[in-house]
C-alpha positions as CSV (number, residue, x, y, z in Angstrom):
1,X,76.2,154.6,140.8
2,X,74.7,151.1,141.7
3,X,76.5,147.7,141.9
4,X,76.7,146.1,138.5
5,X,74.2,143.1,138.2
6,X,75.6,139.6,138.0
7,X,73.5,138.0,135.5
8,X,72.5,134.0,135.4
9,X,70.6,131.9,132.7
10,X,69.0,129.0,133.2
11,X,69.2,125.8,130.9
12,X,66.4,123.2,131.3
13,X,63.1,124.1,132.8
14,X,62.5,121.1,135.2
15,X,62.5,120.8,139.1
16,X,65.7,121.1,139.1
17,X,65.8,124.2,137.4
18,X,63.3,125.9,139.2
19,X,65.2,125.1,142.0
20,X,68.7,126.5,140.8
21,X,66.1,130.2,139.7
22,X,65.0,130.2,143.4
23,X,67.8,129.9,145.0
24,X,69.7,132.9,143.1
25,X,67.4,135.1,142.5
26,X,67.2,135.3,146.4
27,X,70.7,136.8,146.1
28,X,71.6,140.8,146.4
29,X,73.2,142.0,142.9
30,X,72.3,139.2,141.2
31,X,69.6,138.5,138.1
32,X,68.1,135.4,136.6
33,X,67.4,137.0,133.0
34,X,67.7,134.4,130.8
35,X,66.6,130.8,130.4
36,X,66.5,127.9,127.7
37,X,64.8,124.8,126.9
38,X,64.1,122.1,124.5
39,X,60.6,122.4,125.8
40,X,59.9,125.6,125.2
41,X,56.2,125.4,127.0
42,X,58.1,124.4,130.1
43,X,60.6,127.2,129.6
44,X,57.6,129.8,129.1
45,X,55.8,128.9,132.2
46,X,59.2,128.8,134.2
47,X,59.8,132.5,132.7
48,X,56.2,134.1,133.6
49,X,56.2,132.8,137.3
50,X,59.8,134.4,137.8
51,X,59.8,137.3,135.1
52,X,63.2,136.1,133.5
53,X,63.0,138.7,130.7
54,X,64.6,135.9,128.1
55,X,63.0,132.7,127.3
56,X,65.8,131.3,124.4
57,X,65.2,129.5,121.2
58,X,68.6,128.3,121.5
59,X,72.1,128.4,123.2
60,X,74.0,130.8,121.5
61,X,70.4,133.0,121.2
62,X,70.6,132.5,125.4
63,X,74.2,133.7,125.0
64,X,73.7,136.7,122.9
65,X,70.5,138.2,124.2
66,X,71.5,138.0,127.6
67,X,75.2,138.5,128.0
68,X,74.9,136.3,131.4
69,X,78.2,135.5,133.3
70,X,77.1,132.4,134.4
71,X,75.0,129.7,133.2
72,X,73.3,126.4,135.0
73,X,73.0,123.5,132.8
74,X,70.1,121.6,134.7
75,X,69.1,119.2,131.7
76,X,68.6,115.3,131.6
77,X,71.4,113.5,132.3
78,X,71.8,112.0,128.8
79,X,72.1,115.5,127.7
80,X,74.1,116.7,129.6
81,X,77.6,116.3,127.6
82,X,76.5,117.9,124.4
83,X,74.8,120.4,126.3
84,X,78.2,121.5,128.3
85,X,80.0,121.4,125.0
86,X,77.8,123.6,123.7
87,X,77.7,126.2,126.4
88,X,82.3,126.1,126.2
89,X,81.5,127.8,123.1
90,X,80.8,130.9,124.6
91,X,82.2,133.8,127.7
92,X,80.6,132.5,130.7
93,X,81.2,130.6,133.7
94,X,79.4,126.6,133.6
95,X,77.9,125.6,136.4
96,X,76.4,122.2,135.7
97,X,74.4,119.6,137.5
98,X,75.6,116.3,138.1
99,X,76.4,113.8,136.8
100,X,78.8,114.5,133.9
101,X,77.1,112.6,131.4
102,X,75.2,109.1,131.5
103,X,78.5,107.5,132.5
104,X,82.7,107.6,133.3
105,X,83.4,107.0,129.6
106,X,81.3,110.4,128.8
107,X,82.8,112.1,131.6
108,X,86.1,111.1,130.7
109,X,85.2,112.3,126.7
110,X,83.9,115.7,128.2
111,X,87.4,116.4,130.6
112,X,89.6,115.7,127.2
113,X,86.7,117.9,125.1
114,X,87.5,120.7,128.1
115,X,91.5,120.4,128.1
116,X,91.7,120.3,124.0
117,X,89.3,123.7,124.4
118,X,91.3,125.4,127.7
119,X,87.5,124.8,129.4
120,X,86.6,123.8,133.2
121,X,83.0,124.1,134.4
122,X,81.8,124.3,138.3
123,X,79.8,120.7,139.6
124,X,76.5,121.6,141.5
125,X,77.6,118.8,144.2
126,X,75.0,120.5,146.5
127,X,75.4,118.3,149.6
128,X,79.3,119.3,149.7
129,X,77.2,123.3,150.7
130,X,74.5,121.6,153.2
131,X,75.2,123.3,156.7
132,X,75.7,120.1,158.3
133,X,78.5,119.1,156.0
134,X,80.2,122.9,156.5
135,X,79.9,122.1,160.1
136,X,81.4,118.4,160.4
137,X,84.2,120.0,157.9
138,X,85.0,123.0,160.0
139,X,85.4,120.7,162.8
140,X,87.5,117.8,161.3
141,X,90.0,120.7,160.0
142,X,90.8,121.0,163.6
143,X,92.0,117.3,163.9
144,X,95.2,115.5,163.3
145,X,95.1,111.6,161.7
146,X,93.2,109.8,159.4
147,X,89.5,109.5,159.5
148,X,87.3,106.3,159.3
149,X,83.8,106.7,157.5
150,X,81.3,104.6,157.0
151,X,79.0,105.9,154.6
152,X,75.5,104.1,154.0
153,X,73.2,104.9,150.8
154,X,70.5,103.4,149.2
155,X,68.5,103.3,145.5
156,X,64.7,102.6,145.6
157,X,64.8,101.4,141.8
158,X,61.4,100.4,141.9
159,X,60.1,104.3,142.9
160,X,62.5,105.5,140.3
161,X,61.0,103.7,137.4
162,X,57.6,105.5,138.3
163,X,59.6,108.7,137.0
164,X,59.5,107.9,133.6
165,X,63.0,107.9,133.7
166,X,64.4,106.6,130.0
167,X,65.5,103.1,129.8
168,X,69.6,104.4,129.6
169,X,69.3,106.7,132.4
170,X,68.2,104.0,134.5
171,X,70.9,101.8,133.1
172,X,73.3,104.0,134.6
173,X,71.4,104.9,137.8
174,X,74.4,105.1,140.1
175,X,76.1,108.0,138.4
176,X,72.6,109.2,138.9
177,X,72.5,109.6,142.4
178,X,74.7,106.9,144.4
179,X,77.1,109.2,143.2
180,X,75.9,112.0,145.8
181,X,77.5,109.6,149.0
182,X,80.8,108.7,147.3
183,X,81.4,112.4,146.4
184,X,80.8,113.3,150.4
185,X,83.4,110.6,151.2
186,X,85.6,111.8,148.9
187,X,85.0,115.2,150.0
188,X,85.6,114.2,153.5
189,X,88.4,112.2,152.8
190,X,90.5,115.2,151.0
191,X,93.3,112.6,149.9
192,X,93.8,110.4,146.2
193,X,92.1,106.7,146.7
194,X,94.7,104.5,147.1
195,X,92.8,101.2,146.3
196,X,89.4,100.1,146.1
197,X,88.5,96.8,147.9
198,X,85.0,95.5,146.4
199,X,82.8,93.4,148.9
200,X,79.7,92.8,147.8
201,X,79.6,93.4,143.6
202,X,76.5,94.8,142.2
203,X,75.4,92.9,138.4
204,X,73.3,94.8,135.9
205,X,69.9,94.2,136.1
206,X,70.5,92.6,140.3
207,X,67.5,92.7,142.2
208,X,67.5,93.7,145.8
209,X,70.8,93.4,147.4
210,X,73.9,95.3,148.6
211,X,76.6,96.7,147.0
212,X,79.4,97.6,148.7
213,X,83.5,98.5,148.9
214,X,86.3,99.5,151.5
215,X,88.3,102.6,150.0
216,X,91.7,102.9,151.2
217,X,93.2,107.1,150.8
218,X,96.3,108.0,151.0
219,X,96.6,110.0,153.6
220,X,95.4,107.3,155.9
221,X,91.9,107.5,156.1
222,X,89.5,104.9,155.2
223,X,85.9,104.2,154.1
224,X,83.2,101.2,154.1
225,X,80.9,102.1,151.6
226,X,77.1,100.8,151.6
227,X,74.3,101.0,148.9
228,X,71.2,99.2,149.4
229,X,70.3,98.4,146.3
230,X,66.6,98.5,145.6
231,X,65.7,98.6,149.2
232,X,65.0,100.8,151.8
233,X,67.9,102.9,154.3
234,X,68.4,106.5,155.2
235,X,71.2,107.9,153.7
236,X,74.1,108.8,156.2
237,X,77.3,109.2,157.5
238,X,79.6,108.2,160.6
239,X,82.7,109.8,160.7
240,X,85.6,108.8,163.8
241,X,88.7,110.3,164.1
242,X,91.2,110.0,167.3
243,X,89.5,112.5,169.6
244,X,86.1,112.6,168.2
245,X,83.1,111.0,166.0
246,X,79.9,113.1,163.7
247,X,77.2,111.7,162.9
248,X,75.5,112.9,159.8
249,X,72.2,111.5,159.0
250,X,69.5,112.5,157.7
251,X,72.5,114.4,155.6
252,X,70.6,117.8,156.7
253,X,71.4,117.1,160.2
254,X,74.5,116.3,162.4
255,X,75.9,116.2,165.8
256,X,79.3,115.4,167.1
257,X,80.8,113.5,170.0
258,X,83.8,114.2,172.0
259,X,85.8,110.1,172.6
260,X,85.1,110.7,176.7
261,X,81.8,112.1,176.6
262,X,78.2,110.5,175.3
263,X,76.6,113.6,175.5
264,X,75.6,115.2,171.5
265,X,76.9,118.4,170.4
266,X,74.1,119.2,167.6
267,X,74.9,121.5,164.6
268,X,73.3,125.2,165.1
269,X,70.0,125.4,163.0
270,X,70.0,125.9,159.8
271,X,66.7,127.7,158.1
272,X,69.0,128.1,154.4
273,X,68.6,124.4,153.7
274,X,65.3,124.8,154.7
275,X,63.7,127.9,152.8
276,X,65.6,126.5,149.6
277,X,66.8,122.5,148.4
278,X,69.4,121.9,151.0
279,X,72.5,123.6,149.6
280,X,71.4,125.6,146.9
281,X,71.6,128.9,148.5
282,X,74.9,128.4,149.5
283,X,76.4,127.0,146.5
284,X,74.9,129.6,144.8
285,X,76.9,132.3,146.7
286,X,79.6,130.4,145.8
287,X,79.5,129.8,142.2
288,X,78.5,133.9,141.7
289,X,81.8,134.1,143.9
290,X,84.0,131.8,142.1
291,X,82.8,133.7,138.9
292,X,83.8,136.8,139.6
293,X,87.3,135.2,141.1
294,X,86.9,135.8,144.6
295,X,87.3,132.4,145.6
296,X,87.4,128.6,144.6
297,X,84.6,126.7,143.9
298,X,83.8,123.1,145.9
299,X,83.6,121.3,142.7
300,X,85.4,121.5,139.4
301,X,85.2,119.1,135.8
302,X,87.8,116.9,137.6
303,X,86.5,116.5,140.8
304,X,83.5,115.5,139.1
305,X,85.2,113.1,137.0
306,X,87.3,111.5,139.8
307,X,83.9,110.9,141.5
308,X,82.7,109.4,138.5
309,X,85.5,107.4,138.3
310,X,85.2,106.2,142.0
311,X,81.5,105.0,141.5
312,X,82.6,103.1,137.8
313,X,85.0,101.5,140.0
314,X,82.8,100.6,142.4
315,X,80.1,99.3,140.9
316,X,81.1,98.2,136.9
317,X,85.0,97.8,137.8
318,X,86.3,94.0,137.6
């Protein structure tokens, strides 16, 4: 008797999408039979290039004619909410793209929508599964002390508007994607924010300029937090504790030094976040994992909605 097969569907039919099909259809036991879009052309042509046996009319046709136990919601991110309510309705495991809605006041709507329905869904944080961030993690759980990051990001608004983005995603660009930075300090950190020191404040509709905040945690650690707001910088991040620094930038990349020694211990390479979008593979594994209850997963709706708390704070707080 063979290994029963783990079966995925799909929701959306973008990039994105394509993306999340690749990466687990490369894994053993596991099936992408099922998929679902509002754009049903897009959905078609996603379904013929990787014979996924379903293409859905809607969710609970996805639902029924596939029995899947887990679904990705990879939609727009001003669908996302309705689109993760919809999907509670049924027996399977969520695993859903980030953000959690356009903004903290949907997020928040969608955690009291989940506790009211005894629901939780898995975040696709994907750089929280890049092998450089597994590295630097493995490494600090060695370490004793608080930690001191400085974290540097940057929106090309600009390029972004080329993407024919709608006018309310780009509204709320930073729970977008500034939100992938603050989740990795807040990943790194592993403590509660204690306070939020703002430095430079952004202003809707600001032109080029820098946003920025110190975070204060708990535990001791700290952050300085940098976003170059409509202007060029490569993402990054330094991390120092007592005994040792990383440095992680490009974020598919890191290396460590020891406090007496200048010499750069580089991570081992890594051909996963190469073959696939830099932690897809990985948080794949992870999610079928989680599913089956094997282990915890990275991300959950409130770790998700702390983060999206974090970047309100940030950038709209007073």
């Amino acid at each position: 008797m063979g290994l029963e097969v783990f079966k995925v569907s799909i929701i959306g039919a973008g990039k994105i999408a394509e993306e999340h099909i690749r990466a687990f259809r490369s894994l053993n036991g596991v099936s992408v039979n099922g998929i679902f879009s509002r754009t049903k052309s897009k959905a078609l042509r996603l379904a013929q290039r990787y014979d996924i046996a379903v293409v859905a009319n809607d969710i609970q046709d996805l639902y029924v004619r596939t029995s899947a136990d887990l679904v990705v919601v990879a939609v727009t991110i001003d669908a996302s909410k309705e689109i993760i309510e919809l999907c509670w309705q049924y027996d399977w495991s969520v695993l859903t793209e980030k953000p959690l809605g356009l903004n903290y006041t949907e997020a928040l709507s969608l955690s009291q929508k989940a506790a009211s329905l005894n629901k939780d869904c898995f975040v696709a944080f994907n750089r929280r599964h890049y092998a450089s961030v597994e590295w630097v993690r493995q490494q600090i759980g060695t370490q004793t002390g608080p930690l001191y990051i400085s974290a540097f990001g940057q929106e090309s608004l600009h390029e972004v508007c080329k993407e024919g983005f709608s006018e309310k995603i780009l509204e709320h660009w930073m729970f977008a994607n500034s939100i992938h930075i603050i989740d990795l300090i807040l990943f790194f950190a592993d403590s509660p924010v204690k306070a939020i020191h703002k430095l430079n404040r952004y202003s809707a509709g600001m032109g080029p300029g820098v946003v920025s905040a110190f975070i204060e945690f708990e535990n001791g650690s700290t952050s300085i937090y940098q976003c170059n707001w409509d202007m060029q910088g490569p993402w990054g991040l330094s991390i120092s504790a007592r005994s040792n620094r990383w440095e992680i930038k490009p974020l598919e990349t890191a290396y460590m030094q020891t406090n007496d020694n200048r010499a750069k211990i580089y991570m081992p390479e890594a051909t996963i976040d190469v073959e696939f979008k830099p932690g897809f593979k990985r948080q794949a594994e992870r999610a079928v994992y989680a599913s089956k209850g094997h282990r915890k997963f990275e991300a959950n709706l409130l770790d998700g909605l702390e983060t999206m708390r974090i970047v309100d704070d940030i950038f709209l707080g007073n």
